[in-house]
C-alpha positions in Angstrom: 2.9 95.0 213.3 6.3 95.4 215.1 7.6 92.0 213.5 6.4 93.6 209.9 8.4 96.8 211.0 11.6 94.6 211.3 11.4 92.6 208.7 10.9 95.5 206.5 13.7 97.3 208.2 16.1 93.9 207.4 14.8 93.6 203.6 15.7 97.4 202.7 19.4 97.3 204.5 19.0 98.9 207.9 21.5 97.5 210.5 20.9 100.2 213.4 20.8 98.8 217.2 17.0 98.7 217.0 16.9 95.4 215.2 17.8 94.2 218.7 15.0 92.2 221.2 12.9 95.3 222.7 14.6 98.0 221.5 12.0 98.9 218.6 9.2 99.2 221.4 11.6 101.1 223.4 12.2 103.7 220.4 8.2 103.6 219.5 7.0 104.1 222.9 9.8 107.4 223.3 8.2 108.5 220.0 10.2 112.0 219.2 12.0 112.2 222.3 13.7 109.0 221.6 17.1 109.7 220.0 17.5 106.3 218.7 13.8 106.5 217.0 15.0 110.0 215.6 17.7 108.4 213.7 15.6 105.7 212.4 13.5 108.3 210.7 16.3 110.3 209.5 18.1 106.8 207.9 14.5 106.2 206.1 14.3 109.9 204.7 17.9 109.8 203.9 17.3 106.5 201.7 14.5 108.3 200.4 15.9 111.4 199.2 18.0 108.8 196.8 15.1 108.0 194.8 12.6 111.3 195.0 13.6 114.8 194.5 12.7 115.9 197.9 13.2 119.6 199.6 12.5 119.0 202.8 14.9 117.2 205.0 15.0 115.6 208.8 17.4 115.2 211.2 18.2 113.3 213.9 18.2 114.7 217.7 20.7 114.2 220.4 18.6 114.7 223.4 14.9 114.5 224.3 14.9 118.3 224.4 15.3 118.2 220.5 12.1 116.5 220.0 10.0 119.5 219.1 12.1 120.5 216.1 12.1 117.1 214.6 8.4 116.8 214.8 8.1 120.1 212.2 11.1 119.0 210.4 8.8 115.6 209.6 5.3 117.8 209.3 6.8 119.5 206.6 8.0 116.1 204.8 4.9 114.4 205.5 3.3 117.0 203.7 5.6 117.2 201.1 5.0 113.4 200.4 1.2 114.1 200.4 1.0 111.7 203.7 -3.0 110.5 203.6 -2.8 109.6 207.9 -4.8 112.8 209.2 -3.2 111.9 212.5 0.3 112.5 211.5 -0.6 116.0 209.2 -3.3 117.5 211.5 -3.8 118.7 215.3 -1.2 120.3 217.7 2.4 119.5 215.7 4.5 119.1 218.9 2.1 116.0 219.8 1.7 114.1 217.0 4.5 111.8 217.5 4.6 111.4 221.4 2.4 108.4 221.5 3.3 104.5 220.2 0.6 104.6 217.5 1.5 107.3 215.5 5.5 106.2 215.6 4.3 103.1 214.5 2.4 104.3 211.3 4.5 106.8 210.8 7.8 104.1 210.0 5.0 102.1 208.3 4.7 105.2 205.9 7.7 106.0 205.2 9.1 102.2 204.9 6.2 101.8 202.3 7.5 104.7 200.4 11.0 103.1 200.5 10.2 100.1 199.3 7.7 101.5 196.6 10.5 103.6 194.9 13.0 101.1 194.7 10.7 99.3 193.1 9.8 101.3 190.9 13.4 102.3 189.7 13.6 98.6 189.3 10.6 98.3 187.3 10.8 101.4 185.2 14.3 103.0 185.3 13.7 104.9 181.8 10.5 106.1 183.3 12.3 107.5 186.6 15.2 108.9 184.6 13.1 111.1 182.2 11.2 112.2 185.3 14.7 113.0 187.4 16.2 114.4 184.6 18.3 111.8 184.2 21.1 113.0 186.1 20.0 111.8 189.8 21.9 109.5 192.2 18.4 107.1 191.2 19.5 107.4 187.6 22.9 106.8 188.1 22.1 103.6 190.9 20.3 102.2 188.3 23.1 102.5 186.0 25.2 100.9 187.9 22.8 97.3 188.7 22.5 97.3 185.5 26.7 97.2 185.2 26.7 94.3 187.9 23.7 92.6 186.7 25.1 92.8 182.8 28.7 91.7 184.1 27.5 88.7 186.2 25.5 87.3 183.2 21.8 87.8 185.1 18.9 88.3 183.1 16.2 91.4 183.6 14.3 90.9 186.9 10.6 90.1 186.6 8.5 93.3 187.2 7.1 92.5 191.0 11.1 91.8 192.4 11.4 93.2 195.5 14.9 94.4 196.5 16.1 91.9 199.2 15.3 88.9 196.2 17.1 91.3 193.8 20.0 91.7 196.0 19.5 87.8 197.0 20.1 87.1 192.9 22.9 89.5 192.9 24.6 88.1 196.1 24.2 84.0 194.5 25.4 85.4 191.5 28.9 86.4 193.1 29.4 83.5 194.9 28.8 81.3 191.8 31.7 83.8 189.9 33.7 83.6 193.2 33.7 79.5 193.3 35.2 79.7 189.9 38.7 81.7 190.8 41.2 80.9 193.4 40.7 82.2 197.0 43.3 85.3 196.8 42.1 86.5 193.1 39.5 89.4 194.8 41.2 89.5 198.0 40.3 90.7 201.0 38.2 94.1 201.4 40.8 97.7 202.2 37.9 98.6 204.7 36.4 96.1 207.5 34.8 97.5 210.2 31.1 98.1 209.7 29.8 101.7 209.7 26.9 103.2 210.6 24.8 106.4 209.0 26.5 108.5 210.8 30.1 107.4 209.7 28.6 107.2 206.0 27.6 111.0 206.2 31.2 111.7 207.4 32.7 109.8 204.8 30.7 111.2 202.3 31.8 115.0 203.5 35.5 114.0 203.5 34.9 112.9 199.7 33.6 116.0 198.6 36.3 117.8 200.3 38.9 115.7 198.2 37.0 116.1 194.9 36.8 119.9 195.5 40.1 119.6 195.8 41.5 117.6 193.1 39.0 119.7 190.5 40.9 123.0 191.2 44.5 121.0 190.3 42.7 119.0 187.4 41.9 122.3 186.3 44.9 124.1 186.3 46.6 120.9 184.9 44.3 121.3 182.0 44.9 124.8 181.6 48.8 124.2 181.4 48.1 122.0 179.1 46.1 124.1 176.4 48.6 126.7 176.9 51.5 124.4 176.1 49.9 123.3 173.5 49.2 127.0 172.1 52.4 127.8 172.3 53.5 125.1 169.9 51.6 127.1 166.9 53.5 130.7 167.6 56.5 129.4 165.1 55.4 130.4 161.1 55.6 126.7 160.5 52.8 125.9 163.1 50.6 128.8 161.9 50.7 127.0 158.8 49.3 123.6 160.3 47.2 125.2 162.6 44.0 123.0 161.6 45.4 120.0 161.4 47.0 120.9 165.0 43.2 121.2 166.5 41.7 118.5 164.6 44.1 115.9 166.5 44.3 117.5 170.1 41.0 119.1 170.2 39.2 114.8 170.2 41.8 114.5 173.0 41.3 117.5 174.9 38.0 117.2 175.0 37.8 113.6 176.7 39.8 115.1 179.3 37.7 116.7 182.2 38.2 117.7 185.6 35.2 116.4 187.3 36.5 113.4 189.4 34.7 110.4 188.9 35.8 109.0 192.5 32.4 107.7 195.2 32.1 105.8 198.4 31.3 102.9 196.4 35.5 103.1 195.4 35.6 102.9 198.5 33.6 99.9 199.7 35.3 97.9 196.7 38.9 98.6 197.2 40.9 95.8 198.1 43.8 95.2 200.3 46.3 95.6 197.7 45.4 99.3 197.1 47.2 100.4 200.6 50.4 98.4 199.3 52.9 101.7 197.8 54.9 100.9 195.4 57.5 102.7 193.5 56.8 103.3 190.5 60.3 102.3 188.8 59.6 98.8 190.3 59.3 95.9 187.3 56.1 95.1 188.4 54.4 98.5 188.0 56.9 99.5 184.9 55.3 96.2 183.0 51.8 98.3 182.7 53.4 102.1 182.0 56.5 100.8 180.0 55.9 102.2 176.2 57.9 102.8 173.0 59.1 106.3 173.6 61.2 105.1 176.9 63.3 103.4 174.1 64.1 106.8 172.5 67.6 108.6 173.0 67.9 111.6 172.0 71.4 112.6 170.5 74.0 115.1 170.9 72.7 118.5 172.1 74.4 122.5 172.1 75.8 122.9 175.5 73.2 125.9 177.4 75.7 126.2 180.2 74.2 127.6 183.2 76.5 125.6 185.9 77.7 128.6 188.5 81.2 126.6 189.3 82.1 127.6 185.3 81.6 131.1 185.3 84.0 133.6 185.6 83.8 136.6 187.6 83.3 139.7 186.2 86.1 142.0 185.7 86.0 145.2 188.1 83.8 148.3 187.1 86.4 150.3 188.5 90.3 150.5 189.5 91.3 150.0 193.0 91.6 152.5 195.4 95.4 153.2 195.9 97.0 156.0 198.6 97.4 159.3 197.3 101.5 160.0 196.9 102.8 163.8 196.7 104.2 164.8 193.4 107.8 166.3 193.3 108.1 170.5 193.8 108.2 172.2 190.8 110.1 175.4 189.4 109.7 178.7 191.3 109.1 179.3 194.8 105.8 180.2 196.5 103.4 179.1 198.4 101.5 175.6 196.8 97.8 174.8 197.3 97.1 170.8 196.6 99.2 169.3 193.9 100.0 170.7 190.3 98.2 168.4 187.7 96.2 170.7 184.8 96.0 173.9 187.3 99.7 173.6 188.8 102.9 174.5 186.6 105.4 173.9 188.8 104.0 171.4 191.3 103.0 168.4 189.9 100.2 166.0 191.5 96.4 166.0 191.2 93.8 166.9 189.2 93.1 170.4 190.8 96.1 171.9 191.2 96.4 175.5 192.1 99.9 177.6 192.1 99.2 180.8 193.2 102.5 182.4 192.4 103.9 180.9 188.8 103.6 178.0 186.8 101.2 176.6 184.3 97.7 178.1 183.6 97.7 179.3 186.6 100.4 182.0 186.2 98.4 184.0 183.9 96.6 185.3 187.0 99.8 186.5 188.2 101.3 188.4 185.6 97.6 190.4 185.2 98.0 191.5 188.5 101.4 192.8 188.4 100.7 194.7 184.6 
């Protein structure tokens, strides 16, 4: 049962460290407290969860100590998947997978269910995408065999294909194509070193980070765009046109979107070339994004101004402060208070003059007091 186990394991893609001499007893014999079993369980549901819309989900412990949770973590899968073993869905739930015999059937369970929905998205992909709703990573993995097997020429696998022949076709297939080019034409993969479910998880986090990110600036990019383009119909001869204006952008505007398309799987098929930066004046890369408008030159243009080392100063808001110089003694003697000016008659000098004997205005005052 154990060699079954393991070839299984190999057919559907798993390349853990229990595909090693003894270690699969190991794991089964450690049941739930075995960490390394854990994650064997947890790579099957994870697989799983492609292909069925499931709620419940497992995880993998780090320590014996964890073992309890992951046993009600897989009750409540087991019995979401309508498991028909009484011994893994009844009795005392922290037991059930302590003992060799039930970690055995249990990764017989769940492998079967692995290998009966991949068949069955190979068999009947319409079927599965009208019960997924279409819009599914299954859906969308089927769309894409179907790209690799319509590009490499294959015709439609018989009904009772399993997936390691499928793959097998797939894999022959390439190498036939590959034969046909010289040796640098694919070149040589951005990303070598093999990675485990763990690193995939990461990787998968760090990629939603970067599309949530790139979604908020395709977005605004978009936005600026509609409202440059709104404010090319403001003029009376663009209010004029305005229908013919959305007939031709809004086609284009609407094939834009700001969901990014970018996966893992650009990731697994980027080559070594892709980490090589080049600018993007270079001949090579201006041969691809060279087009007819680059030959346009525009003519003569008003001047706008605006450079700071041609402007003038502005002239002074007010006159500069010079000293204050006495004005010459007037007519008449007396005593003076300040300078002459419009209240002094005989003194002359500032605005608010004040004789207080004779002179100017200001003698008025005198002669009223001697009548």
């Amino acid at each position: 049962m154990e060699v079954d186990i393991l070839d299984s394991l190999e057919d559907l893609g798993y390349q853990g460290p229990l595909l090693e001499d003894g270690a699969l007893q190991g794991a089964l014999s450690g049941g739930a407290k075995s960490p390394e079993f854990t994650k064997l369980c947890a790579w099957l549901v994870s697989e799983l969860k492609l292909y069925c819309k499931l709620e419940e989900n497992v995880q993998a412990t780090n320590c014996p100590s964890e073992a309890e949770g992951f046993q009600l973590e897989m009750s409540g899968l087991l019995t979401e998947l309508a498991c028909p073993y009484s011994s893994l869905t009844s009795g005392d739930v922290t037991h059930r997978l302590l003992n060799a015999n039930n970690c055995q059937l249990l990764l017989t369970f769940l492998i079967s269910e692995l290998e009966a929905s991949r068949m069955v998205l190979v068999s009947h992909p319409q079927k599965k995408a009208q019960d997924t709703g279409g819009s599914t990573g299954a859906s969308d993995l089927f769309i894409e065999l179907k790209g690799i097997c319509v590009a490499l020429g294959m015709s439609k696998p018989p009904a009772n294909i399993t997936m390691f022949q499928f793959f097998s076709g797939i894999e022959k297939k390439l190498k036939e194509a590959l034969s046909k080019v010289p040796p640098s034409h694919v070149g040589g993969p951005l990303l070598k070193k093999p990675l485990g479910p763990m690193h995939w998880e990461k990787i998968e986090a760090v990629n939603q980070a970067l599309v949530n990110e790139y979604e908020v600036r395709r977005k605004m990019l978009l936005k600026r765009l509609d409202v440059t383009v709104q404010s090319f119909g403001w003029s009376d001869k663009a209010k004029t046109r305005a229908e013919k204006l959305a007939k031709v952008y809004q086609p284009l505007r609407s094939a834009l979107g700001f969901k990014s398309k970018v996966c893992v799987a650009h990731l697994l098929a980027a080559r070594e070339d892709l980490s090589k930066i080049l600018r993007t004046s270079s001949g090579h890369i201006r041969e691809k994004t060279a087009c007819a408008i680059n030959k346009v030159l525009m003519g003569r243009v008003p001047d706008r101004g605006g450079r700071p080392n041609e402007i003038e100063p502005p002239p002074p808001e007010m006159p500069t402060w010079q000293k204050r110089q006495d004005g010459p003694q007037g007519g008449g003697g007396g005593q003076h208070y300040g300078g002459g000016g419009r209240g002094g008659g005989g003194g002359g000098g500032g605005r608010g003059g004040y004789e207080q004997h004779q002179g100017g205005r200001g003698g008025g005052w005198q002669r009223r007091q001697r009548g």
